[in-house]
C-alpha positions as CSV (number, residue, x, y, z in Angstrom):
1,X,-54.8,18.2,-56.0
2,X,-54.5,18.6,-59.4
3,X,-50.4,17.6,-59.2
4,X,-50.0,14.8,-56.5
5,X,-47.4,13.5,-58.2
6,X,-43.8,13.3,-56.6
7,X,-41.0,14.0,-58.3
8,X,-37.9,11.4,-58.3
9,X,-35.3,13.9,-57.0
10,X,-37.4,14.9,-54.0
11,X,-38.6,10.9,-53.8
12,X,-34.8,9.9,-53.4
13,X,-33.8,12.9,-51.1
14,X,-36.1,11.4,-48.6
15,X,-35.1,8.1,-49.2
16,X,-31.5,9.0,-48.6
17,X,-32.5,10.8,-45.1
18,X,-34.6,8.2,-43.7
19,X,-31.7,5.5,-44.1
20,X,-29.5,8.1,-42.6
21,X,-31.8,8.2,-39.7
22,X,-32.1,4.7,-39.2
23,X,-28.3,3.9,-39.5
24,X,-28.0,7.0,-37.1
25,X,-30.9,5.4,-34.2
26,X,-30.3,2.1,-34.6
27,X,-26.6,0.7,-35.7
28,X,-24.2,3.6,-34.4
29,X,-20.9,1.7,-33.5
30,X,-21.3,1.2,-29.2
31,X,-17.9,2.4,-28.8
32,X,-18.8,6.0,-30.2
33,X,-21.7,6.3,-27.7
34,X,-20.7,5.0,-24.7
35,X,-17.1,6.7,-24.8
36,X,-15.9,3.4,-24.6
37,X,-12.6,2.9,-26.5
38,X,-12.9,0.5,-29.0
39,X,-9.3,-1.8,-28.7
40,X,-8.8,-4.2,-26.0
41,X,-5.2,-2.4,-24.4
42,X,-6.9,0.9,-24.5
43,X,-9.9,-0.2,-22.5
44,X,-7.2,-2.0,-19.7
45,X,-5.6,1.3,-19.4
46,X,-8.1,3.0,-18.9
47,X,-9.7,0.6,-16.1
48,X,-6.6,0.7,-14.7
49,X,-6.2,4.6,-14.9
50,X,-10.2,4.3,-13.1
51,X,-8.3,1.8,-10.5
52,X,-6.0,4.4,-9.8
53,X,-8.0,6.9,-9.1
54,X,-10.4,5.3,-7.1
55,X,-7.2,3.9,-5.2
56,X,-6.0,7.3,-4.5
57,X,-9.6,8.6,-2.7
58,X,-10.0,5.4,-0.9
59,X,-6.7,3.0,0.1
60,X,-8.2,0.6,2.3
61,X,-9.9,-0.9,-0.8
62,X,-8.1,-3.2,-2.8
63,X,-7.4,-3.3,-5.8
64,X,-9.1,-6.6,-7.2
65,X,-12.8,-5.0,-5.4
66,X,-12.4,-2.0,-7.5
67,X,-12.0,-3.5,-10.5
68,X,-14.8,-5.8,-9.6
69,X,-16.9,-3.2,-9.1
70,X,-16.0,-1.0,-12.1
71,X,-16.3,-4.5,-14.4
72,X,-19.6,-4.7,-12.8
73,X,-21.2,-1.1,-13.2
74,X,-19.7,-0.3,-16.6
75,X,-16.4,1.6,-15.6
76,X,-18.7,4.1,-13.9
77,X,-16.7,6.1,-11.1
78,X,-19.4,7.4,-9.4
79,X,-21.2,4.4,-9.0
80,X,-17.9,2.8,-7.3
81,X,-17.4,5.8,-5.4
82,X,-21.0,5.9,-4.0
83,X,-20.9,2.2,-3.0
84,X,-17.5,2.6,-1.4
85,X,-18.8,5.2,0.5
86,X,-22.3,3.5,1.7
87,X,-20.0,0.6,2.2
88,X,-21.7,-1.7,0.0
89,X,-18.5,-2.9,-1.6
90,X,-18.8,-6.4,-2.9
91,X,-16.4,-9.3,-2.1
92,X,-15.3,-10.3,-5.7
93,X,-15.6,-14.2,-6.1
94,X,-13.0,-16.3,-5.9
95,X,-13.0,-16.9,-9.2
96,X,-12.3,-14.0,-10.4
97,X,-8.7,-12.9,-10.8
98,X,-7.9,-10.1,-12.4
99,X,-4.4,-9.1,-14.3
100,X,-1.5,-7.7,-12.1
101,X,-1.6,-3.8,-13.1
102,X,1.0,-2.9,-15.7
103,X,4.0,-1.7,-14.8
104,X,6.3,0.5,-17.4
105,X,9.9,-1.1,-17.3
106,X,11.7,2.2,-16.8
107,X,9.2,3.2,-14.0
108,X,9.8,0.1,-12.0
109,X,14.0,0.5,-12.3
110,X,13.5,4.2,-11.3
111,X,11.4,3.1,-8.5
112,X,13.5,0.2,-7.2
113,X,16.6,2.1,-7.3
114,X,14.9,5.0,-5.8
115,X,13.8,2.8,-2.7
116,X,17.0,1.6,-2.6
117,X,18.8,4.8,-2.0
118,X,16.7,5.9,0.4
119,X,16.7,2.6,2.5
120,X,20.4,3.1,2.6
121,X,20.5,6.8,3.8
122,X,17.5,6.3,6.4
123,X,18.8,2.7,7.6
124,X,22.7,2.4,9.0
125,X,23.7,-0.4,10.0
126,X,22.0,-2.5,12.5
127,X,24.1,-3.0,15.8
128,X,23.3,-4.6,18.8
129,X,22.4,-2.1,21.8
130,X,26.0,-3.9,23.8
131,X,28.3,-2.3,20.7
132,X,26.0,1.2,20.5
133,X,26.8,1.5,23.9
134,X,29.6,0.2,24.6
135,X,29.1,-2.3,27.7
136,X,30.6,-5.3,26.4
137,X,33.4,-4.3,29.0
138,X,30.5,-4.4,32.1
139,X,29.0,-7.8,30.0
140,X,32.6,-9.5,30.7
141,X,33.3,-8.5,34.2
142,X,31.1,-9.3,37.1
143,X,27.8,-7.6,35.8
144,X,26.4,-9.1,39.0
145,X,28.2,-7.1,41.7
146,X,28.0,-3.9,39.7
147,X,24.6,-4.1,39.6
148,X,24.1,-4.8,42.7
149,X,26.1,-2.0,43.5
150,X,23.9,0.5,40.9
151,X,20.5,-0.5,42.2
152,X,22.0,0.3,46.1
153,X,23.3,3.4,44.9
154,X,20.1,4.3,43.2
155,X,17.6,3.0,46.1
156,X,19.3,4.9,48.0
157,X,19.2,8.4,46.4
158,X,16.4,10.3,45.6
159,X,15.8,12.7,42.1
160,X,18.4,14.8,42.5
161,X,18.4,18.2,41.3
162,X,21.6,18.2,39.5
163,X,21.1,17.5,35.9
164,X,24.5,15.7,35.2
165,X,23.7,13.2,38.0
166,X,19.8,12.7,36.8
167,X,21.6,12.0,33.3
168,X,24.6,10.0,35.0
169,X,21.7,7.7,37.0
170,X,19.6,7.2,33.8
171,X,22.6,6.3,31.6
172,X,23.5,3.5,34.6
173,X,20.2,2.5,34.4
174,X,19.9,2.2,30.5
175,X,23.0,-0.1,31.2
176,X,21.7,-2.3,33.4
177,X,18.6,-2.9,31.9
178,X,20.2,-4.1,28.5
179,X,22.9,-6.1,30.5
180,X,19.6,-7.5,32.1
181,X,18.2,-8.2,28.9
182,X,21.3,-9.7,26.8
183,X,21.6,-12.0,29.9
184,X,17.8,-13.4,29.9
185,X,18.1,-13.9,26.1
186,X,21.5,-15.9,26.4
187,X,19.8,-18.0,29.3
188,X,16.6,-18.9,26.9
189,X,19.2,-19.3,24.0
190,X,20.9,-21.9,26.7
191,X,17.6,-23.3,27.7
192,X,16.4,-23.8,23.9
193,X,19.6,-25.5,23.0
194,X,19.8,-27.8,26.2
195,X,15.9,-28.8,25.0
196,X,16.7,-29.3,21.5
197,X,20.0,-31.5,22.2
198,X,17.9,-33.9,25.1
């Protein structure tokens, strides 16, 4: 008791760590603690990278929901996940309308020339069923006798076992359906017209 005195080196050593312990509790930058970045383009991409994700796990959810959830619960994942899950989703309001996700110039010519090619190789070009198959021969003539002709020969005979005549029977068939169907369509086609001209 006989020295209460503090000395000015401890005195300002304390001083010091208490301020560092304040600035530390109480004004810590809110980017550094949430993990939040702290620019306005890295925040969109990483929403959007979120978006992604959560688009991946769960496509029947639109985009504009997610990110109407994520805006809502602080970019938290599992919190979009669990309500997506519970199917608690949220309708976004009308007013809210979010930017169309980003898309990288040399991504989208990649893609779209991509899609291209491969539209080209899966898809040749469209005929109609009468130049596939060759009828337009059976269109021009008398389609009417013929098939009348076809259906007596093929009322008239069971399944046969004979696999060339099964095949022979269908293909005949096959023929007089679409000659029965290009005929009906040129008859409404007639029909419309004669209705539109009156």
């Amino acid at each position: 008791m006989e020295n209460e005195q503090i000395s000015l080196p401890s005195l300002l050593l304390i001083v010091v760590l208490g301020g560092l312990i304040v600035r530390y509790l109480f004004f810590s930058p809110a980017a550094s603690n949430t993990g939040q970045p702290r620019d306005a383009a890295a925040a969109v991409r990483q929403r959007e990278v979120l978006v992604e994700r959560l688009q991946q796990m769960f496509p029947q959810v639109d985009r504009r929901t997610i990110l109407w959830d994520l805006q809502r619960n602080g970019n938290s994942i599992a919190a979009s996940t669990e309500r997506i899950l519970a199917g608690r989703m949220e309708t976004p309001p009308v007013t809210f309308q979010p930017a169309p996700p980003p898309v990288s110039s040399t991504t989208s010519a990649s893609s779209a020339a991509q899609a291209q090619a491969q539209a080209a190789r899966s898809k040749p070009a469209e005929t109609d069923l009468i130049t596939r198959y060759k009828l337009q021969s059976k269109v021009n003539s008398s389609a009417d006798a013929q098939a009348a002709d076809s259906q007596s020969d093929s009322k008239g005979k069971a399944w046969s076992s004979n696999r060339e005549d099964r095949q022979s029977a269908l293909q005949r068939r096959r023929d007089e359906m679409i000659i029965a169907a290009r005929k009906k369509m040129e008859a409404k086609i007639a029909a419309e017209r004669a209705a539109g001209a009156a």
